[in-house]
N, C-alpha and C positions, 0 to 999 in steps of 0.2 A: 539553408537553415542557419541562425544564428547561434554562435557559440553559446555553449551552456553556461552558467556561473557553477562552477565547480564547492559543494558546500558539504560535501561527506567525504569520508574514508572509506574507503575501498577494498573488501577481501575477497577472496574464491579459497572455500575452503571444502577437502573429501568430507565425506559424512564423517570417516572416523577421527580428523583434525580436528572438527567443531566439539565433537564427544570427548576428543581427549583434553582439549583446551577448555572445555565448561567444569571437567574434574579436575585441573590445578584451582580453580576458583570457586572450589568445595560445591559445586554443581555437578556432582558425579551422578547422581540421579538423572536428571534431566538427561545429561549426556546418555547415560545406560539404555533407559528408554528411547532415544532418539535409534541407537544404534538397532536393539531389538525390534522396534517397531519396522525395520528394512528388513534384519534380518534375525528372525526370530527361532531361527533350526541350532544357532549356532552354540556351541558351546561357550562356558566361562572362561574354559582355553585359549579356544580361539581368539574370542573378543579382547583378552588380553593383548593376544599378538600383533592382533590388528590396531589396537591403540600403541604397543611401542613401537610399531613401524611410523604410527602418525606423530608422536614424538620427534622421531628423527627426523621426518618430513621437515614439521614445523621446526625444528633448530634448527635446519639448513638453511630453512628461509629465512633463518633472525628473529620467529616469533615466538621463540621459546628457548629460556637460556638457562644454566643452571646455578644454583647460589654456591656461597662458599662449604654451605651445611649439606651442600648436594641434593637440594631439593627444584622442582621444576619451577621457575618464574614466570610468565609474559610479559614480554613486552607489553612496555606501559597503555601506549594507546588502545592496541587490541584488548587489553584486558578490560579497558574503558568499554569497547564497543560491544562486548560479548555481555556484561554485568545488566547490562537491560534485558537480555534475555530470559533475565531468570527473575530480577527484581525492578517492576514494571508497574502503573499505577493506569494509566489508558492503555489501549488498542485500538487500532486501525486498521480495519482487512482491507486491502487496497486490489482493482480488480481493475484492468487495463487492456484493450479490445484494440490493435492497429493490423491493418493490411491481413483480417483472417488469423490471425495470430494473440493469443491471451495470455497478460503478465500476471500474477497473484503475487502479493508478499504479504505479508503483515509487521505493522510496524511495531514496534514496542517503544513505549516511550516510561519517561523519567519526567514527568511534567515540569518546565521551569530549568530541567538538568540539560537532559541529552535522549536522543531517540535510535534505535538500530532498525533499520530496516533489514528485513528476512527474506529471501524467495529460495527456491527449491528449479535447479537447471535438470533438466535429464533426468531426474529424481536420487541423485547423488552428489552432485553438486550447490553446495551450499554458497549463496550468494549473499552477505551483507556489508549494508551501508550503515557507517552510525556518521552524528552531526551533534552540534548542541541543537536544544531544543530551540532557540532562537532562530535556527534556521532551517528549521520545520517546514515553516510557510514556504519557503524559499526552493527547498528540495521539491516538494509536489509541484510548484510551477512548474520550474522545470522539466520535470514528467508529463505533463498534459499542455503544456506551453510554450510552443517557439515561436511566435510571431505576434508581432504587433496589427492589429485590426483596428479601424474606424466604430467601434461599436464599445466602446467604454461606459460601461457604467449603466446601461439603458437597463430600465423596471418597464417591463411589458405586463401592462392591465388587463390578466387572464382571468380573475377575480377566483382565485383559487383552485383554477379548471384542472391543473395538473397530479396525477399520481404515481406511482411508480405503475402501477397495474397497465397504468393508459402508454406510457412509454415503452411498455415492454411489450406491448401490444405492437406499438408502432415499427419497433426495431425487428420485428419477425415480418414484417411487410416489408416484398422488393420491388412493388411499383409507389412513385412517387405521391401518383392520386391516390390510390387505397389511404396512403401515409395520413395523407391531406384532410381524409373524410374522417380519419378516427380523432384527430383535432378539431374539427366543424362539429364534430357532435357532441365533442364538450366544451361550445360556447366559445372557441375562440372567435377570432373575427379570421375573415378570407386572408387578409395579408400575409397576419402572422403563422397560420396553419401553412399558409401556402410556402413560405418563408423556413419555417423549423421540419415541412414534410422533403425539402429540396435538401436541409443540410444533413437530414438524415438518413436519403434516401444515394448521397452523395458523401456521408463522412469519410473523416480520414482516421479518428482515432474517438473513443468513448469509454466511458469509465465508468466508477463507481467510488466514491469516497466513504467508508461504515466507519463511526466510531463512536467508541462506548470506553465507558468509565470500569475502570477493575476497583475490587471489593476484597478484604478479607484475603485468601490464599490464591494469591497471583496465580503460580503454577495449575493449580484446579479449576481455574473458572477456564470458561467456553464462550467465546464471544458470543456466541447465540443465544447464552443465558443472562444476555446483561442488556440494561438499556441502551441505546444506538440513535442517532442521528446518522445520518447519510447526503452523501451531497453528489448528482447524478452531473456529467461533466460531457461534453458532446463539441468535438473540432468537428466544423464541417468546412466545406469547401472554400464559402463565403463568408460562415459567421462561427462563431463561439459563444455555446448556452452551458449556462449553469443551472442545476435545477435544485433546490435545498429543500430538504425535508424534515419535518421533526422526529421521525421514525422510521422504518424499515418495512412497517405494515403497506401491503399492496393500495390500500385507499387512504394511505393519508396524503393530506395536500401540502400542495409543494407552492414554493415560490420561485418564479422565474425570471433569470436578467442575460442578456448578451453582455457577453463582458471580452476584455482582451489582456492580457498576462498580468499587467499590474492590479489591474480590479481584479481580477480572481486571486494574487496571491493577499490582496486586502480580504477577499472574500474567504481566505482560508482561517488568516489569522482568527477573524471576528468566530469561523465556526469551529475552533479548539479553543477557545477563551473559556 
């Protein structure tokens, strides 16, 4: 596997570090609810305790130091990486499927600024990446892309035949011909059926790329109540499919291309633009 390009910063933070670090940067709400929402029996007491225990944590670490007025600061970067969590203008649910094993985060982005990616380890373990936004593109390559392939750039002529409905059809199928015939019977030709039922019957990692525009009060929306574009990503043995959608609905049609790390990170830019 070829080395990654390295385009974010890196945290591992407890539940109640992130809670306590979004209320120096007057995101005590958000934090409050994150913490209730795990643990919801507990008293106001306690939640205190438990955030000045994560106080000292994060000072030990360096990510939290105190002013001369004796009040709590962050560290500058981190404080960068954590402010998109709260004030954010897209989203990105990101959904990633290697070896029987599924990644979720959602990203938060600062269009044009800077983007933090979010995932949730163990269900306690808080995991984010923040980047500038210019290295957006760059970060998802990475995530679905370490190798260069012969298949750059190719538009295969399926004249619309693809949906999300038809693909999710196919990925619950574990013989390669089943694969093969639910393609043949939406008009592709034998090749390519025979071609995209082998990488999928054979992948090594699949995905999902949702993103939608936020509106109005960031913190309140639901990405399931915003408009969405999606772009469906599939490594297989031999080849690399991207599949692009204009929506999230099970029969809208897709456009399909083989591509290989540098056309897809071209292929991300053009679809956040």
């Amino acid at each position: 596997m070829e080395k990654q390009e390295e385009v974010t910063t890196f945290y591992s933070l407890g539940l109640e570090e992130l809670a306590m670090a979004l209320g120096v940067i007057n995101c005590g709400d958000l934090g409050h609810s994150l913490l209730t929402t795990v643990y919801d029996k507990l008293t106001e007491e306690k939640i205190e305790e438990r955030l000045t225990s994560a106080s000292h944590s994060l000072m030990a670490r360096g990510l939290v130091g105190i002013t001369n007025n004796s009040t709590p600061v962050l560290e500058k970067t981190f404080e960068q990486a954590l402010f998109p969590l709260a004030h954010f203008d897209h989203l990105i649910h990101l959904s990633l499927v290697q070896k029987k094993e599924q990644l979720t985060s959602t990203i938060h982005i600062r269009k044009n600024i800077s983007f933090s990616s979010h995932s949730v380890d163990a269900g306690v373990i808080h995991l984010l990446e923040y980047g500038n936004y210019s290295d957006l593109p760059s970060f998802l390559g990475n995530l679905f892309m370490d190798s260069q392939k012969n298949n750059d750039g190719i538009k295969l002529d399926v004249d619309n035949s693809i949906t999300p409905l038809i693909l999710s059809r196919a990925t619950k199928e574990t013989k390669q011909k089943n694969i093969e015939e639910i393609f043949l019977s939406n008009n592709w030709n034998q090749k390519q059926a025979k071609n995209l039922a082998e990488d999928i019957s054979k992948q090594i990692m699949r995905g999902t790329i949702v993103y939608g525009k936020v509106s109005g009060d960031a913190q309140l929306e639901n990405l399931e109540d915003i408009p969405r574009q999606m772009l469906w990503i599939l490594k297989g043995k031999k080849r690399n499919w991207v599949f692009q959608f204009p929506s999230t609905d099970d029969n809208a049609l897709g456009s399909v291309l083989q591509i290989d790390k540098n056309s897809f990170t071209e292929i991300i830019s053009n679809f956040l633009a």
